[in-house]
DRENDREN-349106 format. One record per residue: residue in three letters; x, y, z of N, C-alpha, C in turn. Coordinates in steps of 0.001 Angstrom, whole numbers, plus 500000, padded with zeros to 6 digits. Example, Ala and Ser with C-alpha at 12.3 -4.5 7.8 and 13.67 -1.06 7.14 Angstrom:
// DRENDREN-349106
ALA513190494310507800512300495500507800513200496700507800 SER512850497750507080513670498940507140512900500030507870 
END
This chain:
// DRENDREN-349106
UNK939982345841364192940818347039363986941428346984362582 UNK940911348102361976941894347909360511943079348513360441 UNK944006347830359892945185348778360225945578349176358686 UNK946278350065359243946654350779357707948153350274357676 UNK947938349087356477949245348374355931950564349495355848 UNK949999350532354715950990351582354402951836351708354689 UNK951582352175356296952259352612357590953333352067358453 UNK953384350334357737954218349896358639955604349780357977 UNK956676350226358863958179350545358868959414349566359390 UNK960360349287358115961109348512359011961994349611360163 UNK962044348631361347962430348988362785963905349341362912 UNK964089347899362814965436347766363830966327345816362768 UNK967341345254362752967781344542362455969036344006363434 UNK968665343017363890970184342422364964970406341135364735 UNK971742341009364884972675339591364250972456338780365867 UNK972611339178366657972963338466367735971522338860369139 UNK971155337926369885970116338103370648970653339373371795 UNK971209338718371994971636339727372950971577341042373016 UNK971159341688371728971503342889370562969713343771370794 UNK968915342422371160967327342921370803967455343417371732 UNK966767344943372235966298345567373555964870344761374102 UNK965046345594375119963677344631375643962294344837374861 UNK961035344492374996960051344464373886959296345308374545 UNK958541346567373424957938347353373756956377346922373231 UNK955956345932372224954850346149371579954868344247371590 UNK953482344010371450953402342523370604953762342034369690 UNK954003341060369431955025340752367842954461339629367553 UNK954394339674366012954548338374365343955530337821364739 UNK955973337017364115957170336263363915956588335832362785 UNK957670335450361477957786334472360562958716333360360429 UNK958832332924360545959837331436360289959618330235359072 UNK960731329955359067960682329175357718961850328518357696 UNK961958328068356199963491327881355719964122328434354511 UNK965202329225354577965260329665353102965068329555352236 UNK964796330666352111963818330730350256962809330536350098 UNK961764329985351572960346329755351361959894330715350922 UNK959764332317351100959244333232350767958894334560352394 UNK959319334346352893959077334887354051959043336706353787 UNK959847337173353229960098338630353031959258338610351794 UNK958845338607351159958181338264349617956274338731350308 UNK956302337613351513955016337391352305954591338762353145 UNK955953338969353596955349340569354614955432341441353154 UNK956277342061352525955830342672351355954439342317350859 UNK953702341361350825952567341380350400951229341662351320 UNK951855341325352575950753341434353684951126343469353594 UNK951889343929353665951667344905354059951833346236352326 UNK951232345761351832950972346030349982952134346944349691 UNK953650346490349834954795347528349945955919346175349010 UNK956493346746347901957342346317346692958549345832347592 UNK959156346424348510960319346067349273960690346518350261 UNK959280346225351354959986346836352593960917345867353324 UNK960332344732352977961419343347353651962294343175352292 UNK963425343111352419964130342841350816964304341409350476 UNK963791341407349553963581340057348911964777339553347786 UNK965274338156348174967033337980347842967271336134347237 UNK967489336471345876967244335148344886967998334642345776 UNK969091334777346579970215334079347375969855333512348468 UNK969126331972348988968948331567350168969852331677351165 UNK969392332117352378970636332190353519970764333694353617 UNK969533334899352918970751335944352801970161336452354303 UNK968996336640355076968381336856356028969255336420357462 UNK969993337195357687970988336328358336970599337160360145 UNK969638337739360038969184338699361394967965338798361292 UNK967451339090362603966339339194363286966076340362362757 UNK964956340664361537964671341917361649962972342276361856 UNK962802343581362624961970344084363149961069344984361683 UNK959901344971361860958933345687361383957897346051362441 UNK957466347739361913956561348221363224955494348692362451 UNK954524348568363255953153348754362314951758349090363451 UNK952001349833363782950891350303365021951402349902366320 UNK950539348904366864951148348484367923951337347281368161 UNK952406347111366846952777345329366760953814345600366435 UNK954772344674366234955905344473365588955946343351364930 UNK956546342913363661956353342154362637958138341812362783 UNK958786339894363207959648340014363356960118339048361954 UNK961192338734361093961463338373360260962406337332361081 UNK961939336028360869963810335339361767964466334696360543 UNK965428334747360798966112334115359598966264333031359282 UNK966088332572357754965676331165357323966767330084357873 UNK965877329300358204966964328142358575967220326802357723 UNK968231326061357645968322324671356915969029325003355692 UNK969805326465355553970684326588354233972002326276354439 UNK971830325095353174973339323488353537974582324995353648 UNK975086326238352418976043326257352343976303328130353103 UNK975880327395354251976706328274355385977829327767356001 UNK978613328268357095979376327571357893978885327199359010 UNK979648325918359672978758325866360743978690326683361976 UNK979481327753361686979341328727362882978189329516362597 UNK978217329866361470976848331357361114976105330215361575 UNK975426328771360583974344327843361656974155328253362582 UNK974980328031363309974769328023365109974249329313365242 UNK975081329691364905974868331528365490973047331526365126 UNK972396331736363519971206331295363145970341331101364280 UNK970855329663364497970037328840365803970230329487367324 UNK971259329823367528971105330579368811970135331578368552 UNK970094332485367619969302333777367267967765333435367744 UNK967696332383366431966023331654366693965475331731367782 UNK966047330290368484965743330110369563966434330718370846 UNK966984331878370951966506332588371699965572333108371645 UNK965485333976370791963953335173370321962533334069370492 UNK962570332625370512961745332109370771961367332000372462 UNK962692331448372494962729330942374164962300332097375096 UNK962319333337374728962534334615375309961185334730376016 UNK960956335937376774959590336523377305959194337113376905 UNK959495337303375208958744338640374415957050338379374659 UNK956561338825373956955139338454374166954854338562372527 UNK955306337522372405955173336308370886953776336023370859 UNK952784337130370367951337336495369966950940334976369104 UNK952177334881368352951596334554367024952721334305365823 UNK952633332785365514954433332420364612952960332140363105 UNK953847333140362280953587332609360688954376331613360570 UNK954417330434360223955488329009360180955180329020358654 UNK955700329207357647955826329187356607956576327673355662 UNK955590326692354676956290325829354417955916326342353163 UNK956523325951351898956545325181350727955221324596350512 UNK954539324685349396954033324050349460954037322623348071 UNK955027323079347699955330322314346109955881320677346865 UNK956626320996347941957512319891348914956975319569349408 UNK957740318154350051957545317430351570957815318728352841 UNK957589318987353787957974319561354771959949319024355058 UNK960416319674355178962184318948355268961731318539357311 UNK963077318315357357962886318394359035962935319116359657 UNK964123320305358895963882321185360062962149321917360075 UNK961969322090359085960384322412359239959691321435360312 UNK959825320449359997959422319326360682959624319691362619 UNK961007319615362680961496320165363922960740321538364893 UNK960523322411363555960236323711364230958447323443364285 UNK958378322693363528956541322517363945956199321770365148 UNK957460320642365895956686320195366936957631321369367942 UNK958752321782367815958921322897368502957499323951369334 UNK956963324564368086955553325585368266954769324469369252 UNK954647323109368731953311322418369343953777322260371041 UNK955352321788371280955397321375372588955809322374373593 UNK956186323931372797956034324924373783954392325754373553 UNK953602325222372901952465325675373275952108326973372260 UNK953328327414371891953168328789371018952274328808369821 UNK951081329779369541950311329867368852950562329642367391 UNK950595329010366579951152329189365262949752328836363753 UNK950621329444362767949689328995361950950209328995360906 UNK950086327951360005951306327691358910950649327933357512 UNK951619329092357029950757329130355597951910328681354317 UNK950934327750353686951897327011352414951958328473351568 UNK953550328259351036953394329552350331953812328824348814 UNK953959329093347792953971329048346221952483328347345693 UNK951625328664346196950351327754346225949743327872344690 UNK950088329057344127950125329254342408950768328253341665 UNK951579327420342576952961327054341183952159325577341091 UNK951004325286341630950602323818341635948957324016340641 UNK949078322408340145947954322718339300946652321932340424 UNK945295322389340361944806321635341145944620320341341708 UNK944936319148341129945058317713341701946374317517342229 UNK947332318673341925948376318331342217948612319187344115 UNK947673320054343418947783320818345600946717319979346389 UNK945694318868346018944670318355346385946029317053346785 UNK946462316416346285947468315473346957948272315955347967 UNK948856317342347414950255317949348482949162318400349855 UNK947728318427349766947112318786351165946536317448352025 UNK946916316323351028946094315247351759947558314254351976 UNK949112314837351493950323314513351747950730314873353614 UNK950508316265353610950599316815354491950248316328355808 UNK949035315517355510948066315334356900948998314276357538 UNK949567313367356747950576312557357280951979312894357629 UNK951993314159356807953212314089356924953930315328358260 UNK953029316508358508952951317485359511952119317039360486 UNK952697316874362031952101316591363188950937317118363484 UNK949651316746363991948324317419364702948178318690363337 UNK948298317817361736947651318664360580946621319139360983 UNK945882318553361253944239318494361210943929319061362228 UNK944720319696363608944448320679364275945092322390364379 UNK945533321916362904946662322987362360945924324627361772 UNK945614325794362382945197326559360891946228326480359891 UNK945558326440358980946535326561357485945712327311356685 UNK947025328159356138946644329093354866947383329077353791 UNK946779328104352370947923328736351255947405330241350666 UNK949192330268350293948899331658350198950134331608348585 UNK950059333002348199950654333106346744950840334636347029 UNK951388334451346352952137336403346246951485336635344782 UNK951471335607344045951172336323342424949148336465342027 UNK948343335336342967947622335559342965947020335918344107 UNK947512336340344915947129336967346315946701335852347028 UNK946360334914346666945232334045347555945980334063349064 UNK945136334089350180945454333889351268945847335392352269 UNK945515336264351341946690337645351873945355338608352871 UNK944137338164352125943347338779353361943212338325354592 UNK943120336637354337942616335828355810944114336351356822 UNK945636336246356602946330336663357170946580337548357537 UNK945464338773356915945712340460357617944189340156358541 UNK943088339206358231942271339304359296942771338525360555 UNK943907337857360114944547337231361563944943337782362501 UNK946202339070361624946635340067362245946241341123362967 UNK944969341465362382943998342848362796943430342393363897 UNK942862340882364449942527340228365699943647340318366909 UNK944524339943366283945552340250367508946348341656367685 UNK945700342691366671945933343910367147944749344478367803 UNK943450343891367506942076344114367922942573343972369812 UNK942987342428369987942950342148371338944067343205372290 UNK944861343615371393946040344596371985945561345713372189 UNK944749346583371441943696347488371876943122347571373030 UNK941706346432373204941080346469374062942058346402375516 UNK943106345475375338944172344934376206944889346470377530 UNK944938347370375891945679348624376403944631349688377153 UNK943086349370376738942288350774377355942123350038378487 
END
């Protein structure tokens, strides 16, 4: 199914779980940690300058926000692991998360977004065996994959294997906003699990 990027609209935005109505469509999710690039990434998946707003300020993503795009929804969660919050917004953060995780939405599919210049931190670390031990589909795409020169992303991919759990049964996609790399295989990811929502619905 090809979908027409164009088309897709931000939804809806909520601070608190409790706030999301119940789910009308399939969703995908992004997760990360601030500043990986997460809003930068749906702006590019869906060829639009600022439909997710993109904010030099880590931490600024402080809600669950919704994007709609046929018959998906595209959810933004907010970055986690930024030292200079308080520890209440944290929490709050983490309640958000993991509710919208824990929930019965019908969560096709987590973009897990790392760095790819870095080590994975922990909470990355955390949220990757998170995906693995509830089973949830994920697929992690290194994002600044431009900012490395080649021997130097040929180490950070053979760093990884040790350093991210069941690597090697991992899809992975680097991806770049400046040279696109990676931006088709992640809309042919997407168009599959709108493909299966199709057939799903006739």
């Amino acid at each position: 199914m090809k979908l027409n990027y164009n088309k897709a609209e931000f939804s809806a935005s909520y601070g608190k779980f409790s706030q999301i109505p119940p789910p009308e469509k399939t969703e995908i999710a992004f997760a990360g940690h601030s500043n990986v690039g997460k809003s930068t990434l749906i702006n590019k998946l869906f060829n639009r300058k600022n439909l997710a707003r993109v904010s030099s300020v880590p931490g600024k993503t402080a809600t669950i926000n919704f994007y709609s795009l046929e018959n998906l929804y595209f959810t933004d969660l907010p970055g986690y692991g930024y030292a200079k919050v308080s520890k209440a917004e944290k929490e709050r953060w983490a309640e958000l998360i993991e509710g919208y995780l824990n929930s019965d939405r019908d969560i096709r599919l987590v973009f897990m977004l790392v760095d790819m210049r870095h080590k994975p931190t922990a909470d990355d670390i955390s949220m990757i065996n998170y995906l693995i031990d509830t089973e949830m589909p994920f697929v992690i795409v290194l994002t600044k994959a431009d900012k490395l020169k080649k021997n130097e992303r040929l180490r950070r991919m053979e760093a990884f294997a040790d350093e991210i759990p069941c690597f090697e049964d991992i899809h992975v996609v680097p991806f770049s906003s400046v040279t696109f790399e990676g931006v088709e295989e992640l809309r042919s990811i997407v168009e599959e699990i709108a493909d299966d929502e199709d057939q799903g619905a006739q």
